[in-house]
N, C-alpha and C positions, 0 to 999 in steps of 0.2 A: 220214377223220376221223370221227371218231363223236360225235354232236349230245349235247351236257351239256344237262339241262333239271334244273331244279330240283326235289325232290321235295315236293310238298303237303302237311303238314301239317291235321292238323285243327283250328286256329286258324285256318288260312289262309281256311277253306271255310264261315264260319259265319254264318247265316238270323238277321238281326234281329229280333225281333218289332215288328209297329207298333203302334202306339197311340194312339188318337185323342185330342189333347185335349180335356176336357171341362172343364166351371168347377169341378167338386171338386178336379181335381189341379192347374189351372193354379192357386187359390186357396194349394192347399197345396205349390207349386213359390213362388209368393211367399212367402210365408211362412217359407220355407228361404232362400231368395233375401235376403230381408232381413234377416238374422240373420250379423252377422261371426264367422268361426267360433272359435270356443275363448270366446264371448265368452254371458252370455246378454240382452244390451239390443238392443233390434232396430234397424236403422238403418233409413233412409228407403225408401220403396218405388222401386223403380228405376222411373218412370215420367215425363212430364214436364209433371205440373202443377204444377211451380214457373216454368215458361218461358210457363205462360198470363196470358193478360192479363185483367180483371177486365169483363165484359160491360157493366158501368153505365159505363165510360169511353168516351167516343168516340172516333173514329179520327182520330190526325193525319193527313188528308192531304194539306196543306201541306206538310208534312216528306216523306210518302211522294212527294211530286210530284219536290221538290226532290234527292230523294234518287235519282230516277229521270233525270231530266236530267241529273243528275251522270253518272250508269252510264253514260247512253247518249253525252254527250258524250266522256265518257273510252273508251271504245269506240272511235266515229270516229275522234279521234286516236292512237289505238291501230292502227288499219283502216290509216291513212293513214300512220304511219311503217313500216308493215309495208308496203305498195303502195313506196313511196317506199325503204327497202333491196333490196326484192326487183328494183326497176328497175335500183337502181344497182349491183347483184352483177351481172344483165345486161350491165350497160353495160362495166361493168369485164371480167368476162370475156370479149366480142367482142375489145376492146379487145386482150386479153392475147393471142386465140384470132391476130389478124391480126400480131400483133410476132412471137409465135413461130414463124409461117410464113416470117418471113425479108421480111414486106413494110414498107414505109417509111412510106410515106402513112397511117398507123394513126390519126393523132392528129388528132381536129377542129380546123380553124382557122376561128374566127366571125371571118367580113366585116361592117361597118359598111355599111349598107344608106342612100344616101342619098336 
């Protein structure tokens, strides 16, 4: 059989040049960047000082406490129904592993302890 390899092209084969950014063309990639095209009114600069908060405010951290106890209580219980199905996949499948062997006894019977 004789091996088909594809033939190369010279698109295939071709040396990037890089270019380092500097603040002229990153200023003048904004500037492109912020301008919708076919359009000539600039829109917003894509950056995100609308999502900063204003330094003269202070920090709720009452809220951020609260907000923190939350997470981590909802976690634990998270933690714990995850411990709590992965047992009982366990339990269930011994369970199945022992009926499907053909044996009888499979099944817990709890005694009153007196």
């Amino acid at each position: 059989m004789k091996n088909q390899q594809p033939i190369p092209s010279e698109e295939e084969h071709r040396v990037l040049e890089f270019r380092p950014r500097t603040k002229s063309s990153a200023a003048a990639r904004r500037g492109l960047a912020g301008q919708a095209p076919g359009k000539n009114a600039p829109l917003e600069p894509n950056d995100l000082s609308r999502y900063e908060r204003n330094r003269d405010e202070p920090d709720d951290f009452r809220h951020r406490m609260l907000a923190n106890v939350a997470a981590f209580a909802f976690t634990v219980a998270l933690t714990a129904v995850a411990i709590w199905l992965a047992m009982s996949i366990a339990d269930l499948r011994k369970t199945q592993d022992c009926v499907l062997t053909g044996r009888r006894d499979c099944a817990r019977i709890s005694t009153p302890h007196f």
